[in-house]
C-alpha positions in Angstrom: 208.5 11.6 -52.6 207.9 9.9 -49.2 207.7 12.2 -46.0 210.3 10.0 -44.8 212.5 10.1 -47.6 212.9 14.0 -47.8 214.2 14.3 -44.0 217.5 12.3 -43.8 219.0 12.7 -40.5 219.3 15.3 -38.5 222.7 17.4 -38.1 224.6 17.2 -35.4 227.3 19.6 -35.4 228.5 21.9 -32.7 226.9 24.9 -34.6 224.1 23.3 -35.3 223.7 23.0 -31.0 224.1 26.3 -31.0 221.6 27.5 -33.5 218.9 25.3 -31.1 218.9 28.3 -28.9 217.2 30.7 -31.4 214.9 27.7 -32.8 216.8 26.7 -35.8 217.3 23.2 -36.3 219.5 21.5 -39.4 218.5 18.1 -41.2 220.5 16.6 -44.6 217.5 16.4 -46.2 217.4 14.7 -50.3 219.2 16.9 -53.1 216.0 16.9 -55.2 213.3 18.3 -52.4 212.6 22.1 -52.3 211.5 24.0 -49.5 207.6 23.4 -49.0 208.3 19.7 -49.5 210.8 19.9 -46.3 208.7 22.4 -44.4 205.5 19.8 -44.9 208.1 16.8 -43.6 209.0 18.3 -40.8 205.8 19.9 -39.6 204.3 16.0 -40.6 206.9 14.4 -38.6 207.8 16.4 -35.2 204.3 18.0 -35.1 205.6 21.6 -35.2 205.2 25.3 -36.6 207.4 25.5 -39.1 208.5 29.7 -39.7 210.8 29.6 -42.5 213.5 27.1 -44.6 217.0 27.8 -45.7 218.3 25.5 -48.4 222.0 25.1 -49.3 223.7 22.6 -51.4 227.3 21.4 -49.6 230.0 20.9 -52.0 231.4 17.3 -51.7 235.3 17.3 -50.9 238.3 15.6 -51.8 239.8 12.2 -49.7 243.1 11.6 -51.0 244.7 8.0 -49.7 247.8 8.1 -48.0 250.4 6.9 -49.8 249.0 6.9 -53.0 248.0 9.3 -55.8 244.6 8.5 -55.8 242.1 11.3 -55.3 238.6 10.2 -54.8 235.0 12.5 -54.0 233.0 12.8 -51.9 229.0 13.2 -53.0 227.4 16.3 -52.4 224.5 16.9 -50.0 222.0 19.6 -49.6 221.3 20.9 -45.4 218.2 23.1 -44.8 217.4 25.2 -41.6 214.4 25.1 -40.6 213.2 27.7 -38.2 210.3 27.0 -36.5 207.5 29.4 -34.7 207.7 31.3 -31.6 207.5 29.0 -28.6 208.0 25.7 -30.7 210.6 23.4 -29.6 211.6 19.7 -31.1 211.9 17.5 -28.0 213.2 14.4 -29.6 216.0 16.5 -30.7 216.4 18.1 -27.6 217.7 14.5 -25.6 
């Protein structure tokens, strides 16, 4: 898989603003890459020191149509926060 391919976009949520200030940053990142693959993408890509990943897997939810009995899905998507060294900030995410 592509170093580009594994790191979707990053996440930008209002906890995900907060978790800046301790380090953490959050990326959708592809549903078949495992941890060392999105450690190695995002040291590769922001040129940091990555400390740890956390994976999770977000359940995709239900859009129902208004006015209509129609119930359709949403895909899942898997988020990982990645924690990065002492001292080691993302500046393009920073902006």
């Amino acid at each position: 898989m592509n170093t580009y391919d594994i790191i979707v976009r990053p996440l930008e949520t209002e906890k995900a603003f907060a978790l800046r200030e301790q380090q953490q940053y959050v990326f959708v990142v592809h549903m078949k890459a495992n941890k060392l693959e999105i450690k190695r993408a995002v040291e590769e890509i922001y040129r940091v020191d990555v400390d740890r990943v956390r994976t999770m897997v977000m359940a995709g939810k239900a859009n129902k149509m208004r006015g209509r009995r129609v119930v359709r899905r949403r895909t899942p998507w898997k988020k990982a926060v990645v924690t990065l060294a002492a001292g080691e900030r993302i500046k393009a995410l920073e902006a």
